[in-house]
N, C-alpha and C positions, 0 to 999 in steps of 0.2 A: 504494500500500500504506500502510497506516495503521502513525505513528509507533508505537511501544511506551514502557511506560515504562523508564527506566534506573535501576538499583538493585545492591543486593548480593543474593545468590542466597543459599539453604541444599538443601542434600542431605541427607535422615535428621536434619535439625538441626546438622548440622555447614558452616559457611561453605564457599562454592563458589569454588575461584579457577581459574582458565585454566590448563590444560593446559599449555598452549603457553607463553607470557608473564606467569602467576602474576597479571596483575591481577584484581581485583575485582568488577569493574562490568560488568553483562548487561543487553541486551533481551531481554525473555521473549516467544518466540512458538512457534507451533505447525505442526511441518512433519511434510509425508508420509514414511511409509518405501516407497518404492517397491520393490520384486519384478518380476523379468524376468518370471517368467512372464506375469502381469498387465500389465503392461508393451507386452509382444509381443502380446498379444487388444486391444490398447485399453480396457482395465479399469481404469485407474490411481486409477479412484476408489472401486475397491472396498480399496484398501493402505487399511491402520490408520493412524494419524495418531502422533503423539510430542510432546510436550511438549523445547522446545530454550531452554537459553540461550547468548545469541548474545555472544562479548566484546566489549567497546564499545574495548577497542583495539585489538586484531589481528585480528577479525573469524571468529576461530575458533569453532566450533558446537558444543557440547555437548548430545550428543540423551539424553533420558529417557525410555523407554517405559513 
C-alpha cells in the first residue's frame, strides 16, 4: 500500500484533531463503507467509498462521507 502524506487536517475550515488522543497529524486516505447487505451477495464493490483521516499517533480513523 502506498505511503500517504502526513499533515494537519481541516473540516469546514476549522483544524481536525483526534477524537481519541487530541493530536494533530493524519494520513489522508480513502476507505470503503461496507453494507451487509452487499457484503452477503459478494458486491463489496459496489459500497461508496469515504474520504478518512487516519491519526499518525493512535491510529484512530476519522471517516468523511
Amino acid at each position: 500500500m502506498a505511503r500517504t502524506r502526513v499533515g494537519r487536517a481541516e473540516v469546514n475550515g476549522k483544524p481536525l484533531v483526534c477524537l481519541v488522543c487530541g493530536h494533530d497529524q493524519f494520513r489522508q486516505r480513502e476507505v470503503q463503507m461496507n453494507t451487509s447487505g452487499l457484503s452477503f451477495l459478494n458486491l463489496d464493490w459496489l459500497n461508496r467509498s469515504a474520504k478518512a483521516a487516519v491519526c499518525e499517533q493512535c491510529g484512530f480513523v476519522h471517516q468523511f462521507a
